[in-house]
C-alpha positions as CSV (number, residue, x, y, z in Angstrom):
1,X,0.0,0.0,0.0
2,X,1.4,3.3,-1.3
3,X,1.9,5.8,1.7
4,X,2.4,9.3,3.1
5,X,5.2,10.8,5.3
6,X,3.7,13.8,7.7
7,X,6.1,16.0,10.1
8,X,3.2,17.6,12.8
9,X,4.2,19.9,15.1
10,X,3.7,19.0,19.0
11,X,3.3,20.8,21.9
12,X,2.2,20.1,25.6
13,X,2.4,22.9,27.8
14,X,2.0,20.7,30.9
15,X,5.2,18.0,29.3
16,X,6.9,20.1,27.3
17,X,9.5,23.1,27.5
18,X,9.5,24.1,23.3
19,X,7.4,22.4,20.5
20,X,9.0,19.9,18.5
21,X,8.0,18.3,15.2
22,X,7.3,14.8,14.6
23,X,6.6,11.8,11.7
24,X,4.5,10.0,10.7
25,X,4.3,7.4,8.1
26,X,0.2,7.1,7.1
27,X,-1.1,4.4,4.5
28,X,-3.4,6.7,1.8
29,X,-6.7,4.0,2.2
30,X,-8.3,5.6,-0.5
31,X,-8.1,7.9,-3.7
32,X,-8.7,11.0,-2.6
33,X,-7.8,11.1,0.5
34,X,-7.6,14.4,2.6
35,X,-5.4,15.5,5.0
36,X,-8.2,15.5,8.2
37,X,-8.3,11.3,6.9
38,X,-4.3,11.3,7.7
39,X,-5.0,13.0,10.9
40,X,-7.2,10.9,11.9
41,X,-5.1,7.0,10.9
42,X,-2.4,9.0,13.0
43,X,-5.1,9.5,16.2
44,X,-6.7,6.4,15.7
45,X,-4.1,3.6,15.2
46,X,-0.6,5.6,15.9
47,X,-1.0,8.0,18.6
48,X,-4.1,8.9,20.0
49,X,-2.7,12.0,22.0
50,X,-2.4,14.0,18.7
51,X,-4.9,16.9,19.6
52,X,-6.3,18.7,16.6
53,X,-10.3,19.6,15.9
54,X,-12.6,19.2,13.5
55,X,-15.9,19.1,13.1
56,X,-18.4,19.2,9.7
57,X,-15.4,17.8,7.8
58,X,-17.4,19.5,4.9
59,X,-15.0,22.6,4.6
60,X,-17.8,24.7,5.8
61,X,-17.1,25.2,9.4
62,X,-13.3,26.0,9.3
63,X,-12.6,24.5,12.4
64,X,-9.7,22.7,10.9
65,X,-8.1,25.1,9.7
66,X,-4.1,24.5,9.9
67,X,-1.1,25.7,7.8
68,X,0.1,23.1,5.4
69,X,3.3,23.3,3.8
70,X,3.6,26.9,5.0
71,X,0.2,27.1,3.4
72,X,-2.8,28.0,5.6
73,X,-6.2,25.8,4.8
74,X,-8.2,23.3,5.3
75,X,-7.5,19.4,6.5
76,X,-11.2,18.6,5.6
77,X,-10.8,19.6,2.5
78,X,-7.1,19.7,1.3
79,X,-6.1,16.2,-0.7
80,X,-2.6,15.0,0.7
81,X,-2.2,13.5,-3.2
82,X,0.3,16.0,-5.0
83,X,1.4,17.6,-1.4
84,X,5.4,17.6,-1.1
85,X,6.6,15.1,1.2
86,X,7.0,15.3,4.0
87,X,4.0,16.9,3.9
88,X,4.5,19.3,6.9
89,X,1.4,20.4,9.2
90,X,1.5,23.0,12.1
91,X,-0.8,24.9,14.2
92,X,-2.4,28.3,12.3
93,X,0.1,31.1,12.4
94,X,-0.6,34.3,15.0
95,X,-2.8,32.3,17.2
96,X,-2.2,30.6,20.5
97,X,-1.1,27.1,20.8
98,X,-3.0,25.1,23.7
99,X,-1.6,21.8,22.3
100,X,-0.7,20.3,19.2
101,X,-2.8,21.8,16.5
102,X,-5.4,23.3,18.5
């Protein structure tokens, strides 16, 4: 199964001193596939303290929102197919972190 490399930045104010990124390798299930899908593989079945939201998954809501590859958008809506690798996803620019993505 053809895959996906991710570097997500982390952060735990109550573990950590300084955020740090870190990989992930992610099977792409289906064609496709958007980056809130790679989220989730990572929370369900790699490391299920990644924090991040989401909500509609629809791109209507925006709670998702995230800067990709220096890019700011949406997981819900933003296929990882055609993203350079590793595809790297941090928290929204000028806004505080409270873990993770969120």
């Amino acid at each position: 199964m053809k895959t996906i490399k991710l570097d997500i930045y982390r952060f735990n104010p109550e573990t950590d001193d300084k955020p740090s990124m870190q990989s992930f390798e992610v099977p792409i299930e289906k064609p496709g596939m958007k980056l809130l899908d790679a989220l989730n593989y990572i929370k369900w079945h790699l490391d299920g303290s990644l924090t991040y939201r989401r909500s509609c998954g629809e791109g209507v809501c925006g709670s998702d929102g995230l800067n990709i590859n220096g890019v700011n958008g949406l997981g819900c809506i933003t296929a990882i197919e055609g993203l350079k690798q590793p595809i790297k996803v941090r928290p929204l620019p000028n806004m505080p972190v409270t873990r993770d993505l969120v």
